[in-house]
Biopython code that builds the backbone (N, CA, C, O; Angstrom):
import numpy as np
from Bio.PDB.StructureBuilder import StructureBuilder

atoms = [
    (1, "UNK", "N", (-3.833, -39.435, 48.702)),
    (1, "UNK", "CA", (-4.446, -38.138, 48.459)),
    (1, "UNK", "C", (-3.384, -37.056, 48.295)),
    (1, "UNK", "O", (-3.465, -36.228, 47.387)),
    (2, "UNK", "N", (-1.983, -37.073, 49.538)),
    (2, "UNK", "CA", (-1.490, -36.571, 49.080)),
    (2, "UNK", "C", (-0.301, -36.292, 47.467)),
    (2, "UNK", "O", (0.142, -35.286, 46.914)),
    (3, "UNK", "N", (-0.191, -37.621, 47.247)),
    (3, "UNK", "CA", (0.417, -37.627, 46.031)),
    (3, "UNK", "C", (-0.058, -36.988, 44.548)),
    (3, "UNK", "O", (0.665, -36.591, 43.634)),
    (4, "UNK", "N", (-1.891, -37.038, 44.651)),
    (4, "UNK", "CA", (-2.608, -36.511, 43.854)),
    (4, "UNK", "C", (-2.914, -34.846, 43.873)),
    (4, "UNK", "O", (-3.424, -34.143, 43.001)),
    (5, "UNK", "N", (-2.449, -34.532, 45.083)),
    (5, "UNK", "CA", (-2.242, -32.809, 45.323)),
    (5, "UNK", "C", (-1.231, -32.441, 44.434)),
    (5, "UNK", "O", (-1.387, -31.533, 43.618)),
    (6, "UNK", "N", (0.181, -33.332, 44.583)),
    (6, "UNK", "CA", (1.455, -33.313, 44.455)),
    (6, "UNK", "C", (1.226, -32.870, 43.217)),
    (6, "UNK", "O", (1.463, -31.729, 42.822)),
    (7, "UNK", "N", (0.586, -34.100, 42.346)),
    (7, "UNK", "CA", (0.568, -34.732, 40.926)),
    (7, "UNK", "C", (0.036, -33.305, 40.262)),
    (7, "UNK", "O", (0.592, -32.771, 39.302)),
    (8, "UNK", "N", (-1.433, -32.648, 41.108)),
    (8, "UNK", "CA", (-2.227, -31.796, 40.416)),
    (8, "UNK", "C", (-1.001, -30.496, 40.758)),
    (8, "UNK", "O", (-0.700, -29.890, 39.730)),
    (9, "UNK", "N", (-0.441, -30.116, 41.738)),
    (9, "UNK", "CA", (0.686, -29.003, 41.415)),
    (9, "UNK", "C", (1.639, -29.080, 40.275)),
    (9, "UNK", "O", (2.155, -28.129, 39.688)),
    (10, "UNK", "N", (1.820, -30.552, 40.013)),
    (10, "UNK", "CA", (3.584, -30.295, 39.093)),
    (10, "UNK", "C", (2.634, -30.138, 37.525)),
    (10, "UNK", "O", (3.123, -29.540, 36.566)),
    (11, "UNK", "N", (1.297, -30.747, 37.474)),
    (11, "UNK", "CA", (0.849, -30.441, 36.163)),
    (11, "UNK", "C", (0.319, -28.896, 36.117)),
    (11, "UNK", "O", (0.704, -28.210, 35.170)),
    (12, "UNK", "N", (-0.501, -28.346, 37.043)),
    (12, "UNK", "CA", (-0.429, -27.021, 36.962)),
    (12, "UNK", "C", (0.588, -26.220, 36.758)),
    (12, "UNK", "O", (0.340, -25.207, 36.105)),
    (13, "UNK", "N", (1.876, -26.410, 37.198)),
    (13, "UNK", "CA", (2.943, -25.962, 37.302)),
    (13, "UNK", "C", (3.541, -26.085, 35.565)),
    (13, "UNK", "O", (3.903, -25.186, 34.808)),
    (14, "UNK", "N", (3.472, -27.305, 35.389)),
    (14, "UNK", "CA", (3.799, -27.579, 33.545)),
    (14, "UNK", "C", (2.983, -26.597, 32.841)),
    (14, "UNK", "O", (3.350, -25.651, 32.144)),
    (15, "UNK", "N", (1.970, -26.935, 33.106)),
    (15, "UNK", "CA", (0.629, -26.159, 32.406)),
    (15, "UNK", "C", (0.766, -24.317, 32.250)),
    (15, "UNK", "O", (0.647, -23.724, 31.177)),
    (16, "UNK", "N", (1.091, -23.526, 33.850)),
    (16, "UNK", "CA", (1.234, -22.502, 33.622)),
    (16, "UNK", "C", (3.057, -22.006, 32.845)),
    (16, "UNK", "O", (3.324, -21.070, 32.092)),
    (17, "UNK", "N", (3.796, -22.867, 33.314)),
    (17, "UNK", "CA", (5.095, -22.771, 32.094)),
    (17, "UNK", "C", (4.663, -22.559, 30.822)),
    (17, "UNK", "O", (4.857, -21.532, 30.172)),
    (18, "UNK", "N", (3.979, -23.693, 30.409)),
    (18, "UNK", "CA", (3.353, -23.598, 28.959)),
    (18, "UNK", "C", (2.578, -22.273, 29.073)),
    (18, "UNK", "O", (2.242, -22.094, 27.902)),
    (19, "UNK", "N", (2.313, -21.708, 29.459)),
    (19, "UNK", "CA", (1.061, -21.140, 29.070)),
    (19, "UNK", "C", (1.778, -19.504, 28.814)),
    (19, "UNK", "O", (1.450, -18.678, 27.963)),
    (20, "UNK", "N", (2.946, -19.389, 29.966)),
    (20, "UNK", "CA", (3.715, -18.342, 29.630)),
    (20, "UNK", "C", (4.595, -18.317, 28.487)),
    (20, "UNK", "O", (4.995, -17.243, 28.039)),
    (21, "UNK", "N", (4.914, -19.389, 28.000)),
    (21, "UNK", "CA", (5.593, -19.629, 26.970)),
    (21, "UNK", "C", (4.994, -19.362, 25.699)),
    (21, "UNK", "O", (5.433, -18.842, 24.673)),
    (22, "UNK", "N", (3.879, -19.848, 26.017)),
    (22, "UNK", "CA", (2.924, -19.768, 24.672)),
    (22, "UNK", "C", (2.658, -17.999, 24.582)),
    (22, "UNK", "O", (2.737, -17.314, 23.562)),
    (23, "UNK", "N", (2.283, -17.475, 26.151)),
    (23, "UNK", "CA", (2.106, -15.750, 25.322)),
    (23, "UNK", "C", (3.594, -15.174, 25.306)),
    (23, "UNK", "O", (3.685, -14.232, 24.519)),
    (24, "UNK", "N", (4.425, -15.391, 25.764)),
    (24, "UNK", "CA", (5.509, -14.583, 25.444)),
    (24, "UNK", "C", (5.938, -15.365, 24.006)),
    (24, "UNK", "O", (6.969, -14.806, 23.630)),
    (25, "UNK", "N", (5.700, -16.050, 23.390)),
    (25, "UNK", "CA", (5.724, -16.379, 21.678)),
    (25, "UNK", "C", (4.543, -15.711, 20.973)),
    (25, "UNK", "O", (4.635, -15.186, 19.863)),
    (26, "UNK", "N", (3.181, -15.788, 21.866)),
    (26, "UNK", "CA", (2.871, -14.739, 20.721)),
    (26, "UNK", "C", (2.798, -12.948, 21.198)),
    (26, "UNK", "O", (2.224, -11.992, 20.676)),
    (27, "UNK", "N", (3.261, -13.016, 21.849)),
    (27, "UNK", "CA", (3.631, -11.125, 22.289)),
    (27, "UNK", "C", (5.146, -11.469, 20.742)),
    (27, "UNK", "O", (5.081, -10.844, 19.684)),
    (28, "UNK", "N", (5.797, -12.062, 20.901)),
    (28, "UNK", "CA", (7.322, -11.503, 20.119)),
    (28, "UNK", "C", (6.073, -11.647, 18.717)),
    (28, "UNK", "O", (5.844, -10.477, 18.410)),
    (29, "UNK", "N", (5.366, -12.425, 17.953)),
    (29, "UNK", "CA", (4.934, -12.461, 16.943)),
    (29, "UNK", "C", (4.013, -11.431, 16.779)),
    (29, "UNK", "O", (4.029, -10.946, 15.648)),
    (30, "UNK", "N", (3.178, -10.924, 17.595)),
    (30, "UNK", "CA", (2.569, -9.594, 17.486)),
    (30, "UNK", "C", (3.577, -8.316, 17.336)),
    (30, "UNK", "O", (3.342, -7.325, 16.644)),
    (31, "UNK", "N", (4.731, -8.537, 18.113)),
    (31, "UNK", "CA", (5.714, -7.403, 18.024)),
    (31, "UNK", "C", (6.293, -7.090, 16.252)),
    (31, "UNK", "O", (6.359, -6.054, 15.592)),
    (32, "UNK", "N", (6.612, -8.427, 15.964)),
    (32, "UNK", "CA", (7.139, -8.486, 14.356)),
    (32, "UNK", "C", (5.509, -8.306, 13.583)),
    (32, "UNK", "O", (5.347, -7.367, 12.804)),
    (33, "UNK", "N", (4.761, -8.937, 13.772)),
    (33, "UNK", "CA", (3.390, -8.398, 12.513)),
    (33, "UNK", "C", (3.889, -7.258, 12.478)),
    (33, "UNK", "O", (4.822, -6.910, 11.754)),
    (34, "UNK", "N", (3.330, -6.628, 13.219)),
    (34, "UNK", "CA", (3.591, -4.718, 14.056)),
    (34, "UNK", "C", (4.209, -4.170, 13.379)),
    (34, "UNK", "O", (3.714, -3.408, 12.548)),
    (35, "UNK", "N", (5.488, -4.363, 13.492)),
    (35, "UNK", "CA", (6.678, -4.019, 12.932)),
    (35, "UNK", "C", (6.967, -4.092, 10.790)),
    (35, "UNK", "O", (7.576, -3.319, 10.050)),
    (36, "UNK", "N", (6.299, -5.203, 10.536)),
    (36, "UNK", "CA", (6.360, -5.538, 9.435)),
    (36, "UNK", "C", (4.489, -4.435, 8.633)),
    (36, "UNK", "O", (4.369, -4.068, 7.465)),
    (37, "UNK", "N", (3.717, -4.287, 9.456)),
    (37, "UNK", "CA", (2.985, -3.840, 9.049)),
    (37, "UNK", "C", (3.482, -2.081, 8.642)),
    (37, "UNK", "O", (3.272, -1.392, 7.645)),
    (38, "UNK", "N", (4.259, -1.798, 10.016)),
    (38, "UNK", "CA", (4.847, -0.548, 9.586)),
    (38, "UNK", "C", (4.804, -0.291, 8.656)),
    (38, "UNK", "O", (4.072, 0.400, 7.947)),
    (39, "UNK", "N", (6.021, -1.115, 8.509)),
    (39, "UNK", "CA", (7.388, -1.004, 6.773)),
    (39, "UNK", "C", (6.068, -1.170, 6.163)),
    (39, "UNK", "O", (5.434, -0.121, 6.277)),
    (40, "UNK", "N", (5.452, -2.032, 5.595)),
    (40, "UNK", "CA", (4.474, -2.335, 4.561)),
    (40, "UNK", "C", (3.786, -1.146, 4.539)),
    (40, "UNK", "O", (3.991, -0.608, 3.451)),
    (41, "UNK", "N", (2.777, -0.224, 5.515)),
    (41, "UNK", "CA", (2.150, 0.901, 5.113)),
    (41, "UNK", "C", (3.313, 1.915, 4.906)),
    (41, "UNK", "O", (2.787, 2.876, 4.344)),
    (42, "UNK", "N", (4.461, 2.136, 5.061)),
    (42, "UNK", "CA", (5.263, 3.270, 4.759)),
    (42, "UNK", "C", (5.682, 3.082, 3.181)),
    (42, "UNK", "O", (6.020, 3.971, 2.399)),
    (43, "UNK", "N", (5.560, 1.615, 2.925)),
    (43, "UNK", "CA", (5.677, 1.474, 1.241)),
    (43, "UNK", "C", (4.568, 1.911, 0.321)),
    (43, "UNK", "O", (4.614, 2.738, -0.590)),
    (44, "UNK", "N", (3.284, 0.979, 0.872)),
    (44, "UNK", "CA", (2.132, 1.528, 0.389)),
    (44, "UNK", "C", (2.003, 3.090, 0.085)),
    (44, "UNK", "O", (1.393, 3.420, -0.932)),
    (45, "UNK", "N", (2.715, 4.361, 1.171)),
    (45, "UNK", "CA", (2.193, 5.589, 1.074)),
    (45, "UNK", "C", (3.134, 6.120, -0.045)),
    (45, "UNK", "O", (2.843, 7.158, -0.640)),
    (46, "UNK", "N", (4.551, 5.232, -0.408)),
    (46, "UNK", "CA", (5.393, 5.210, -1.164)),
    (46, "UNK", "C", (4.702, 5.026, -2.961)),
    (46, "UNK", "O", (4.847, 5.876, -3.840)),
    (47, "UNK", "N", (4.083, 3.904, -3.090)),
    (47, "UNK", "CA", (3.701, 3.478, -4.201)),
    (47, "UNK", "C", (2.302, 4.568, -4.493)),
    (47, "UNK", "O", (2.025, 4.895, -5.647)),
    (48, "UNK", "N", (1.654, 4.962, -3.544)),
    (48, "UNK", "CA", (0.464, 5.624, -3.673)),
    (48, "UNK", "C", (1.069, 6.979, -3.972)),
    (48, "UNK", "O", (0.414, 7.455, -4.899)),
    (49, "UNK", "N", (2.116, 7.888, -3.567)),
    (49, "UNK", "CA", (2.654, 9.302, -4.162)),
    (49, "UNK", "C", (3.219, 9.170, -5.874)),
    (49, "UNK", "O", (3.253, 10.029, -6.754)),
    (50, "UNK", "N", (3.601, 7.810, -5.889)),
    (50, "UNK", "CA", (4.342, 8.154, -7.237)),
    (50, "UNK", "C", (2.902, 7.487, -8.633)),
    (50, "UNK", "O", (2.966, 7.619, -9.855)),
    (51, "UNK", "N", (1.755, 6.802, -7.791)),
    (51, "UNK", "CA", (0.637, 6.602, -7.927)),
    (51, "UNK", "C", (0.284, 7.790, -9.121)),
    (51, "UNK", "O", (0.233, 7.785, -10.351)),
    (52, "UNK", "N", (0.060, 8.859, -7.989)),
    (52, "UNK", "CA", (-0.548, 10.276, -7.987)),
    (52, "UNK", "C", (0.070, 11.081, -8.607)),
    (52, "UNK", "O", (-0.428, 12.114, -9.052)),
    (53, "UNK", "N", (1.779, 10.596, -8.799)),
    (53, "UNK", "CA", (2.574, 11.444, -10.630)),
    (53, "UNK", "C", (2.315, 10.986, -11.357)),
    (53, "UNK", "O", (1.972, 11.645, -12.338)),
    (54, "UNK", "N", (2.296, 10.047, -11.397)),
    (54, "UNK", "CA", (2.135, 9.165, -12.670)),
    (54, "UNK", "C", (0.679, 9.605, -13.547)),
    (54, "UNK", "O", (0.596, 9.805, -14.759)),
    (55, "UNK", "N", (-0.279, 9.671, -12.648)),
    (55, "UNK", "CA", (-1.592, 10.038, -13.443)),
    (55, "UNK", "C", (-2.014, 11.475, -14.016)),
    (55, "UNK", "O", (-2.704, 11.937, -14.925)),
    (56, "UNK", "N", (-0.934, 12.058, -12.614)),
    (56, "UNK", "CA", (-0.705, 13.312, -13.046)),
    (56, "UNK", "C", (-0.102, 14.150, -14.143)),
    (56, "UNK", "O", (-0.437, 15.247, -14.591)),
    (57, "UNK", "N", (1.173, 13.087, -14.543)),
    (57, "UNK", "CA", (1.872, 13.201, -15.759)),
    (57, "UNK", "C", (0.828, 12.681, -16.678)),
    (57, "UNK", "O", (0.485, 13.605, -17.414)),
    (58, "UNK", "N", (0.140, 11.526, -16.960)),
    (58, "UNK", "CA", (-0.967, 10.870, -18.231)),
    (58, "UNK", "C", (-1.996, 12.036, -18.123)),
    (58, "UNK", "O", (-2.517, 12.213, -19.225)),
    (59, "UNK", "N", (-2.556, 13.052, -16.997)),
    (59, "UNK", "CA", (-3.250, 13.934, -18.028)),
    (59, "UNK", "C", (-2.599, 14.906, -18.358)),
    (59, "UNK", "O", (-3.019, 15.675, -19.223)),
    (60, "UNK", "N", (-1.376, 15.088, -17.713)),
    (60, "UNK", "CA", (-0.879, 16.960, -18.839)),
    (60, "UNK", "C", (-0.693, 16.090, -20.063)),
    (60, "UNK", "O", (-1.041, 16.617, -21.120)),
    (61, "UNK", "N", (-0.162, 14.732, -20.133)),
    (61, "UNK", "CA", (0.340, 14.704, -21.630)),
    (61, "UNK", "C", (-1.211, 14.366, -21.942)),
    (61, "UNK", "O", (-1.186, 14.636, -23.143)),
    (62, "UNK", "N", (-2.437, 13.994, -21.714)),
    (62, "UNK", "CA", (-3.279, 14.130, -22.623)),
    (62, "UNK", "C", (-3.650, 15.566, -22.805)),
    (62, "UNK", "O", (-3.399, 16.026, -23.919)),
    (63, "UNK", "N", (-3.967, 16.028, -22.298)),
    (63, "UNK", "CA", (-4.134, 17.619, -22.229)),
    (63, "UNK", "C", (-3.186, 18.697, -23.370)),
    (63, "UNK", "O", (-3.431, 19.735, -23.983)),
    (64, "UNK", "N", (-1.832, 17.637, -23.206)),
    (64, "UNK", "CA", (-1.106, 18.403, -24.368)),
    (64, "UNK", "C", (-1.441, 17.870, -25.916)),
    (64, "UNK", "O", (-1.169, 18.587, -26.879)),
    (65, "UNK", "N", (-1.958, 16.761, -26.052)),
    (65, "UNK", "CA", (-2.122, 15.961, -27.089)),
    (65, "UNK", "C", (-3.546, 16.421, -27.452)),
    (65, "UNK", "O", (-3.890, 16.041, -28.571)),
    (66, "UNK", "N", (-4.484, 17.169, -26.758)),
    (66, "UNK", "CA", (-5.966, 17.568, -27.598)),
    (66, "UNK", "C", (-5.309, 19.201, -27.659)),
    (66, "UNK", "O", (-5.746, 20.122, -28.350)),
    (67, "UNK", "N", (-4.133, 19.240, -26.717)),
    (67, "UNK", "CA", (-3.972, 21.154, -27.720)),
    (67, "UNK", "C", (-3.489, 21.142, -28.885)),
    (67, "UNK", "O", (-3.620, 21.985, -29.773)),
    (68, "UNK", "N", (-2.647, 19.707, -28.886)),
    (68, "UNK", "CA", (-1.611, 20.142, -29.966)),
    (68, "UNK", "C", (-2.924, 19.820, -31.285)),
    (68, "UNK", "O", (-2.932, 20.597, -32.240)),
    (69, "UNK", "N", (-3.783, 18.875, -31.254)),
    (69, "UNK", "CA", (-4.562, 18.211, -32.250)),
    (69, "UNK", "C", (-5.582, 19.511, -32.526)),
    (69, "UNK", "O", (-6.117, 19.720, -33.615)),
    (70, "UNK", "N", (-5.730, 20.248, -31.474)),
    (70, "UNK", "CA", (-6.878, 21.762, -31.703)),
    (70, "UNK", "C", (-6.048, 22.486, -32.415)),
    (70, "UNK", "O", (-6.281, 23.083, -33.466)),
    (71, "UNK", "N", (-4.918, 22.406, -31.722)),
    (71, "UNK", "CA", (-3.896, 23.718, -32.269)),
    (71, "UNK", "C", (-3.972, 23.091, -34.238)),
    (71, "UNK", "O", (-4.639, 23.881, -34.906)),
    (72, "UNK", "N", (-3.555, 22.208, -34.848)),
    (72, "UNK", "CA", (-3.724, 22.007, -35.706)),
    (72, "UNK", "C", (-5.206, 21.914, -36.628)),
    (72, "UNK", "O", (-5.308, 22.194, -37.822)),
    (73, "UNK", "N", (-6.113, 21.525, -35.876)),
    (73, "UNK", "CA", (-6.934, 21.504, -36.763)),
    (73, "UNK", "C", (-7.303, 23.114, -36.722)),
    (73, "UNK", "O", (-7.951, 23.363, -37.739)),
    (74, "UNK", "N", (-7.131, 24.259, -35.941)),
    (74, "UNK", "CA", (-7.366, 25.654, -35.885)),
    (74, "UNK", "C", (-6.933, 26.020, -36.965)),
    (74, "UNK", "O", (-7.705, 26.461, -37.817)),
    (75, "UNK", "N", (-5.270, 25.899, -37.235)),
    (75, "UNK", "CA", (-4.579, 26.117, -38.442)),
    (75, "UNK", "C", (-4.835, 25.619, -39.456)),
    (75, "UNK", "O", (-4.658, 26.364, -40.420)),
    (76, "UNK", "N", (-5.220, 24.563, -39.692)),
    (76, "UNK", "CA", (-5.991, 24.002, -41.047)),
    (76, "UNK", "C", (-6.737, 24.545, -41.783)),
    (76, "UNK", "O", (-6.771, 24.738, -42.999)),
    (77, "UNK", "N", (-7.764, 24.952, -40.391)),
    (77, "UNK", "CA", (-9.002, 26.003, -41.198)),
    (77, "UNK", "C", (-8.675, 26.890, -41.932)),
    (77, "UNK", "O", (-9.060, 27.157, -43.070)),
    (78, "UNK", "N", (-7.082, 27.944, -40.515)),
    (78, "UNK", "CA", (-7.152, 29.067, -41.127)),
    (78, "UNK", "C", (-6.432, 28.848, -42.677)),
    (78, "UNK", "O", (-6.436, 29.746, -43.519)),
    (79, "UNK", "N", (-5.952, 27.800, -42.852)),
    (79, "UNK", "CA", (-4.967, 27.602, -44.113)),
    (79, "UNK", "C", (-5.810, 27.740, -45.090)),
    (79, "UNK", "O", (-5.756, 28.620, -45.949)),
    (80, "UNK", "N", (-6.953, 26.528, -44.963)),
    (80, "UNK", "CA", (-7.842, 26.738, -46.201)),
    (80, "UNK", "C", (-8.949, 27.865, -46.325)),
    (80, "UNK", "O", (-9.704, 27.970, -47.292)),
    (81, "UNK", "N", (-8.945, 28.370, -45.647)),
    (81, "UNK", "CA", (-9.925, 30.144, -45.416)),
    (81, "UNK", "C", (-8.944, 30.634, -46.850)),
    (81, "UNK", "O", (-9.384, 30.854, -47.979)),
    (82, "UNK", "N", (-7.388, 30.723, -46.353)),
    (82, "UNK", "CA", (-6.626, 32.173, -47.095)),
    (82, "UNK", "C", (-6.880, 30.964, -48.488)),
    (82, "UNK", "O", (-7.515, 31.341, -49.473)),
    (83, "UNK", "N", (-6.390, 29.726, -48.429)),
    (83, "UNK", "CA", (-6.136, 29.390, -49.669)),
    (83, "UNK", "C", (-7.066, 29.181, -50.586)),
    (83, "UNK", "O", (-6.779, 28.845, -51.735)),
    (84, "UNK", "N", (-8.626, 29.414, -50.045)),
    (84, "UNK", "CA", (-9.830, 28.818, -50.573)),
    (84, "UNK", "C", (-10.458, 30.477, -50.845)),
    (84, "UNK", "O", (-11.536, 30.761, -51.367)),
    (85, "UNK", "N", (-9.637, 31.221, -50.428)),
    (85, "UNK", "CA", (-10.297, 32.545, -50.928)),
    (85, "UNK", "C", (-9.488, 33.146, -52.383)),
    (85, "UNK", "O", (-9.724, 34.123, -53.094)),
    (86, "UNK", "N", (-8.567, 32.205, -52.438)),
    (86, "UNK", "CA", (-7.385, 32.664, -53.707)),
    (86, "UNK", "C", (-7.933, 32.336, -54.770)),
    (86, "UNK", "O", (-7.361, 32.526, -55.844)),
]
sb = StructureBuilder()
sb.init_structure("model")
sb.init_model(0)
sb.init_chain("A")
sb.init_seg("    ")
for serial, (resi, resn, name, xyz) in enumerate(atoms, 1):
    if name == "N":
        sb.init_residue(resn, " ", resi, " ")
    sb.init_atom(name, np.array(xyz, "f"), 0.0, 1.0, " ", f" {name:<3s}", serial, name[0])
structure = sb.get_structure()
């Protein structure tokens, strides 16, 4: 009986080794996700600002591309007004 006390301590004893082992491996792997999630959202807020020029630049240049196309067809008219009154 007593050997089976013995037996059930040294496997408990294995058992809680393991068991600390096992969370202090995953505490360090939660520490690095963590860590790696950082960096990853500080890129994300990176790619999302130059996101927000970028679209910002595609409408002034559309914006410049229906003035310049108004601006011309305005002048057209006025061209053929003077030249269509000659």
């Amino acid at each position: 009986m007593a050997k089976a006390a013995v037996d059930s301590n040294v496997q408990l004893a294995v058992y809680m080794e393991r068991l600390d082992s096992y969370i202090q491996s995953q505490t360090e792997l939660n520490r690095t996700l963590c860590a790696r999630l950082e960096k990853l959202d500080g890129k994300l807020d990176d790619v999302q600002f130059w996101r927000s020029k970028i679209y910002g630049a595609r409408t002034a240049l559309i914006a410049v591309g229906l003035l310049v196309i108004h601006t011309t067809a305005v002048m057209s008219g006025f061209l053929a007004l003077t030249k269509w009154g000659d």
